[in-house]
C-alpha positions as CSV (number, residue, x, y, z in Angstrom):
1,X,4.7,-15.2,-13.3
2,X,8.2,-15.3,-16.0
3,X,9.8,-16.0,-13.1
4,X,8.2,-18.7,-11.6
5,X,9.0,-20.2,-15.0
6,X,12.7,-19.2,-15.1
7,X,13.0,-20.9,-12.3
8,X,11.0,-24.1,-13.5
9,X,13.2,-24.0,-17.0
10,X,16.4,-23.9,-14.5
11,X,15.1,-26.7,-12.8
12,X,13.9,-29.1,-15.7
13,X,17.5,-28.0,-17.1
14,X,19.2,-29.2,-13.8
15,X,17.1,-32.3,-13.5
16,X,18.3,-33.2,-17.4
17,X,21.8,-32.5,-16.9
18,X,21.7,-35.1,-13.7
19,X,20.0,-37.5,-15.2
20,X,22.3,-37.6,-18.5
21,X,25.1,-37.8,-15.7
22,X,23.8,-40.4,-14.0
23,X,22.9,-42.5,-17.2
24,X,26.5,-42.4,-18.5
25,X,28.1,-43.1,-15.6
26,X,25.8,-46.5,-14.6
27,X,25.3,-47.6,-18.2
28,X,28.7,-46.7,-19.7
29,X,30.8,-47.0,-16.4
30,X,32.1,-43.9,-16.6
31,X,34.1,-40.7,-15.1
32,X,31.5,-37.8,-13.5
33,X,33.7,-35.6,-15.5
34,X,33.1,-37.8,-18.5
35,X,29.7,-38.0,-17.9
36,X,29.4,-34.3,-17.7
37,X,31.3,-33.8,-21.0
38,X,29.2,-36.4,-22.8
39,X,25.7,-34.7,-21.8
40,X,26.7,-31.3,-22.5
41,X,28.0,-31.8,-26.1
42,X,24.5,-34.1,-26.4
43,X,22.3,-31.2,-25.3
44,X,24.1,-28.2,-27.2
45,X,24.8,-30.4,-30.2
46,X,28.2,-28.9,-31.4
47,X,29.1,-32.3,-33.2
48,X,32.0,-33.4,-31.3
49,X,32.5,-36.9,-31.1
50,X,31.7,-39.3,-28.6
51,X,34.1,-39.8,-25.3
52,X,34.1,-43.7,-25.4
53,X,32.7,-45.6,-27.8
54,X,28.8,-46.3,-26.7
55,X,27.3,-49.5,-26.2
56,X,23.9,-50.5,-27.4
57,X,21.8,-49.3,-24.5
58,X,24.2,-45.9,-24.5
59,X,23.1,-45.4,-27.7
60,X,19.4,-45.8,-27.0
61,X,19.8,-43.7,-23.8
62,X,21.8,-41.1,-25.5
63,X,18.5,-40.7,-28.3
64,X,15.8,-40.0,-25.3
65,X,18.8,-37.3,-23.7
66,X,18.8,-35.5,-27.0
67,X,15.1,-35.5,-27.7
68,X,13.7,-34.7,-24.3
69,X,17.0,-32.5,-23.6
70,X,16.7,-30.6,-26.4
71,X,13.1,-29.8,-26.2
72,X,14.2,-28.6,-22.6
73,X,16.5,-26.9,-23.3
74,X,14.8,-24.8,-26.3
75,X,12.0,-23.7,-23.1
76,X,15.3,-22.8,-21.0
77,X,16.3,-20.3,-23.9
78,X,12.7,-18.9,-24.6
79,X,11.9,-18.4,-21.2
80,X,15.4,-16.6,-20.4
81,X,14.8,-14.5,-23.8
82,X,12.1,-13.7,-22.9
83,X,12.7,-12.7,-19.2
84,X,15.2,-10.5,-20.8
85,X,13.2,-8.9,-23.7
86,X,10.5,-8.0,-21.0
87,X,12.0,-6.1,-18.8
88,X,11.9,-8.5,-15.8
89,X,15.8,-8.8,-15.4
90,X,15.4,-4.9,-15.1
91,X,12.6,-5.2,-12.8
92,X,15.2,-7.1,-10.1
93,X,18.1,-5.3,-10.4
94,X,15.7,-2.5,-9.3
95,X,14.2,-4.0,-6.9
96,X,17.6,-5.6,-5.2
97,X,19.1,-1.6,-5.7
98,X,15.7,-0.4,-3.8
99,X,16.1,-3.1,-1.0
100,X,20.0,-2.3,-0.3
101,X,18.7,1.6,-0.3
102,X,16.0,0.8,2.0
103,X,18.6,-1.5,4.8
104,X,20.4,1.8,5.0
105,X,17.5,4.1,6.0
106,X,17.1,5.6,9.4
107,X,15.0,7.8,11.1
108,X,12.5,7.5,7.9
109,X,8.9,6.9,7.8
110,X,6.6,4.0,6.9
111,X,3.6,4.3,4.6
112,X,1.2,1.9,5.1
113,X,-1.0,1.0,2.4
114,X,-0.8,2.7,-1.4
115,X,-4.3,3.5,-1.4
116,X,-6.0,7.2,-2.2
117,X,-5.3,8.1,1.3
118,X,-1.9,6.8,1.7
119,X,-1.3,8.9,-2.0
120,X,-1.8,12.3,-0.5
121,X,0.5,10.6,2.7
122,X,3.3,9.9,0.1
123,X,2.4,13.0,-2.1
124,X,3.2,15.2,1.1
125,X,6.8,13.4,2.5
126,X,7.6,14.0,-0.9
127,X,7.0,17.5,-1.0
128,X,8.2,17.6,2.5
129,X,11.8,15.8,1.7
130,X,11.2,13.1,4.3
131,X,12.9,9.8,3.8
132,X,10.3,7.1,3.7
133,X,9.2,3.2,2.6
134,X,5.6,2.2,1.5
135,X,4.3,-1.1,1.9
136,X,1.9,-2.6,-0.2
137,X,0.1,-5.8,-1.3
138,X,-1.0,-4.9,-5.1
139,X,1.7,-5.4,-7.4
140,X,0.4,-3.4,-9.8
141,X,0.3,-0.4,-7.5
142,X,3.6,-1.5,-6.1
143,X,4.9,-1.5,-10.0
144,X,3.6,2.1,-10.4
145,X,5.6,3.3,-7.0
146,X,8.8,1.5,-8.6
147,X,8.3,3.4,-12.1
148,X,8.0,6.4,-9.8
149,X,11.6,5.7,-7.8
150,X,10.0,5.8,-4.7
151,X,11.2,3.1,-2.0
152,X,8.6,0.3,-1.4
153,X,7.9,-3.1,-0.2
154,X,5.3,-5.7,-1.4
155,X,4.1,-7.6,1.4
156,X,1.1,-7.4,4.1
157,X,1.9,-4.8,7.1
158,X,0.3,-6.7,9.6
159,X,3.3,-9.3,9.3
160,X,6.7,-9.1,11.3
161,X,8.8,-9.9,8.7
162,X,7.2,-6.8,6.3
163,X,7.7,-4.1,8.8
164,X,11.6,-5.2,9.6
165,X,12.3,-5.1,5.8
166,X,10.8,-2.0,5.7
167,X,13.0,-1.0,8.6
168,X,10.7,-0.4,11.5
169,X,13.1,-0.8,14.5
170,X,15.1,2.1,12.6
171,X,12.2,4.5,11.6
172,X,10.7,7.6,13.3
173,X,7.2,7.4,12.4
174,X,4.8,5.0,10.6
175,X,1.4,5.9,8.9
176,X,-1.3,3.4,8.3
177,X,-4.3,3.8,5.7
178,X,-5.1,0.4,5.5
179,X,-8.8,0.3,4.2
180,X,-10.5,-1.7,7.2
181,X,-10.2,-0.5,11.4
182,X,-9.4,-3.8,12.1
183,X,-6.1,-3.9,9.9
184,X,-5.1,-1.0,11.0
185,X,-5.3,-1.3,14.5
186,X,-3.7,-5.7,14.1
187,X,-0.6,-3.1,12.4
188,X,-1.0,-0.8,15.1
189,X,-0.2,-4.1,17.7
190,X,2.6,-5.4,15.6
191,X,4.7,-2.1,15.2
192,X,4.5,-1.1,19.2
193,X,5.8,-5.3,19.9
194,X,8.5,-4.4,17.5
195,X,9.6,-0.8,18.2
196,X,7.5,0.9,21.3
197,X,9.2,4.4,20.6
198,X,8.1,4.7,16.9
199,X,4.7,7.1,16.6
200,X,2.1,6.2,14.5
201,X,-0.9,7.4,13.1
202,X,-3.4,5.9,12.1
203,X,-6.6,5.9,10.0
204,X,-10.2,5.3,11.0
205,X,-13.3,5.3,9.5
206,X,-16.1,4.2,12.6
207,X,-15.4,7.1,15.3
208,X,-16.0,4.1,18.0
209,X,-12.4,2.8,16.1
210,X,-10.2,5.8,17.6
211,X,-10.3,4.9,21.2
212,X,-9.2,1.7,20.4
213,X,-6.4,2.6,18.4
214,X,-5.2,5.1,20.7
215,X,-5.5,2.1,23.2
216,X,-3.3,-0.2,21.3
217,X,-0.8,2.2,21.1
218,X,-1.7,4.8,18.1
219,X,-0.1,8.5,18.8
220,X,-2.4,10.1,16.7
221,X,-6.0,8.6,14.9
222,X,-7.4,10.5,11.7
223,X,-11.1,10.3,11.4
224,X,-11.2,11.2,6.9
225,X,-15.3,11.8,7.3
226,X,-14.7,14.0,10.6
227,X,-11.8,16.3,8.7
228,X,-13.9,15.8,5.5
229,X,-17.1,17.6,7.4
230,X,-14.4,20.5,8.8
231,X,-13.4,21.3,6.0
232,X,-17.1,21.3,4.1
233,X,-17.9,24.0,7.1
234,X,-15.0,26.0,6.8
235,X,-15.5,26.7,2.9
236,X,-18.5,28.0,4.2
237,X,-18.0,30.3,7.3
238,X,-14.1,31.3,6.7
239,X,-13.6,31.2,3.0
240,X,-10.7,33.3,2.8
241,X,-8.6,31.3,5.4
242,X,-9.5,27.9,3.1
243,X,-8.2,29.7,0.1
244,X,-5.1,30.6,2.1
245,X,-4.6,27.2,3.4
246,X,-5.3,26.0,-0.1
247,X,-2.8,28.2,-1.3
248,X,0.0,26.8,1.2
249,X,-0.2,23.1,0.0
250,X,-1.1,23.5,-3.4
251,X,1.5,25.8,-4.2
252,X,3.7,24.3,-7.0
253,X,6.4,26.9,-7.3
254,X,7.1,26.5,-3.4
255,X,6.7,24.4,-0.8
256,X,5.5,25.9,2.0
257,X,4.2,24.1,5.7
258,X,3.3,24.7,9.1
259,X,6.2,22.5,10.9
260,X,8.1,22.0,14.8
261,X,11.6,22.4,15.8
262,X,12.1,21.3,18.7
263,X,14.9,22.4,20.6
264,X,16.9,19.7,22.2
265,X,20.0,20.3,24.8
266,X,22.4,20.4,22.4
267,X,20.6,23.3,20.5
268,X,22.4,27.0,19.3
269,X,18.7,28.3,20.6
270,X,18.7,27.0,23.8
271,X,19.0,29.5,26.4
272,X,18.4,32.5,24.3
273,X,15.4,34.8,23.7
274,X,13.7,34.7,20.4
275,X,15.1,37.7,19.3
276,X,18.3,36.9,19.5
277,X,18.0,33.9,17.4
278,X,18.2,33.8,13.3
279,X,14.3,33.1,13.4
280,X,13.2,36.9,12.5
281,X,15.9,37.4,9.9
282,X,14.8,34.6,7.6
283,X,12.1,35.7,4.9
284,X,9.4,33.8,4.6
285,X,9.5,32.1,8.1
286,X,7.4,33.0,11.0
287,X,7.3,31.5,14.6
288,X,3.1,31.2,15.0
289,X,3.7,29.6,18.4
290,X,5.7,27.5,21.2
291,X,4.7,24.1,22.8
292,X,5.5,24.1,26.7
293,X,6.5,20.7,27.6
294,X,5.6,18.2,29.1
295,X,2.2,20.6,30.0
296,X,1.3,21.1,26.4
297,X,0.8,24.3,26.7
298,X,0.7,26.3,23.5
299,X,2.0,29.9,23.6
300,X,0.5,31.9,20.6
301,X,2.4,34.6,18.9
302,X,6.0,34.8,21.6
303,X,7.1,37.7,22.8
304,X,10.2,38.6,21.4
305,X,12.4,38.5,24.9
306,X,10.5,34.9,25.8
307,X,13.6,32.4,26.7
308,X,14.0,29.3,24.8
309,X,14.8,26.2,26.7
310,X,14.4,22.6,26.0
311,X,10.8,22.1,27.1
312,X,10.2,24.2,24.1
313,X,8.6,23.0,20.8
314,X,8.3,26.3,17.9
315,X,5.6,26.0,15.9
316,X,7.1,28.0,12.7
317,X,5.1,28.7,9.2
318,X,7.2,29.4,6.1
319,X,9.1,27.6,3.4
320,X,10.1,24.1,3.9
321,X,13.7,24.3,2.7
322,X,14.3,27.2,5.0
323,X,12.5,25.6,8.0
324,X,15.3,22.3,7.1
325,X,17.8,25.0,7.2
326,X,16.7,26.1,10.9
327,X,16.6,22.5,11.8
């Protein structure tokens, strides 16, 4: 809202100064330059005197440019002030220092939507170290993610021009917790147009949603009431496994996750058997299985001697840092 009216107090300032210009220069006859100096020693009033002696209708002119100019230029300075004193001018350098930070980002993720659900979303890349952008429509809630340093983007993510701000063409991964089906799957649309290699995941809440997501394009669909009811049974039939799993994310002193390295043709462990990688000398990491590609086959608890190759996936539990070291 301030700076709708800094720019409306830049404006009415602009229009005064061209219009004092203009008045000089047809009633008076004379220079721009003149002109210019004339209206400027008008509006601040510093008491110099005139350039050329005025005529009558000069002089009438030159009245209405200081009472009108004046009063303009008092709601210039008060709205500047004021744009200053309230932390607006602030508020943009920010936000330009945020957009420059977010051009540079690649292989990051997009959060879509600020809402409880995207929370726990950003909650986790945080914990996790993951580079990533939220976008979202409330500026309050956009405000709070600023206050918070964390990289975001007011706009609607069902719009081109939001998702290649936010970098989408650059990202690995985009996550959207709109609140309706329908939004999510119009994003779900709009980000396979614009990059067909990015995965996404997406939120549902009707179960007849997830088929078409996945048909749109959606890597992976959440159901929140379907994990919601898990969970509600597990507490009930495996306790002690909930605590543990409680224990795992919850944990403030470390950060420790489930996670995949996946070794690529270029990797130290391709070609060599499990144990004669670093994987069983780091403490506090543990390989819990191996994805067979393209089969998806999952291998649980490798033998030692298995082979690595790069149709492997490790599924590896233990502390984040070190599992970023292994990667």
């Amino acid at each position: 809202m301030l700076q709708k009216k800094l720019i409306g107090a830049f404006t009415l300032l602009l229009l005064v100064f061209l219009s004092g210009i203009t008045g000089y220069v047809y009633l008076e006859g004379w220079s721009i330059f003149d002109a210019f100096y004339m209206t400027v020693i008008t509006l601040s009033s510093v008491g110099f005197g005139e350039v050329h002696d005025l005529s009558v209708p000069g002089r009438v002119f030159t009245t209405f440019l200081i009472l009108c100019g004046t009063g303009v230029l008092v709601y210039g300075i008060s709205v500047i002030t004021a744009f200053i004193v309230e932390g607006e001018l602030s508020d943009v350098l920010r936000r330009k220092k945020m957009d420059r930070k977010i051009e540079k980002l690649a292989g990051h993720y997009i959060v879509c939507g600020a809402n409880q659900t995207g929370g726990y979303v950003v909650e986790e890349l945080l914990k996790t170290k993951r580079s990533f952008v939220v976008i979202e429509k409330d500026p309050e809630k956009i405000k709070g993610l600023i206050d918070k340093n964390i990289l975001c983007i007011q706009g609607d993510a069902t719009h081109d021009a939001v998702l290649l701000a936010a970098g989408i063409e650059k990202s690995a991964g985009l996550i959207t917790s709109l609140h309706t089906d329908a939004e999510n799957l119009l994003v779900v649309v709009t980000v396979k147009r614009l990059n067909p290699s990015v995965r996404i995941i997406s939120k549902a809440v009707e179960e007849e949603s997830e088929q078409k997501l996945r048909m749109a394009g959606a890597d992976g669909v959440v159901l929140p009431n379907f994990i919601g009811g898990l969970r509600m049974a597990s507490e009930a039939v495996r306790p002690s496994v909930v605590t543990f799993l409680d224990t795992m994310l919850r944990n403030k002193d470390r950060t420790v996750r489930i996670e995949n390295i996946e070794i690529t043709p270029d990797s130290p462990y391709r070609g060599k058997a499990l144990k004669d990688t670093c994987l069983y000398e780091k403490e506090g990491v543990c390989v819990v299985a191996i994805m067979i590609k393209p089969a998806g086959e999952y291998i649980i608890n490798p033998s030692k001697t298995m082979v690595l190759n790069e149709n492997n996936i490790l599924i590896v539990m233990g502390d984040v840092a070190l599992i970023n070291e292994l990667k």
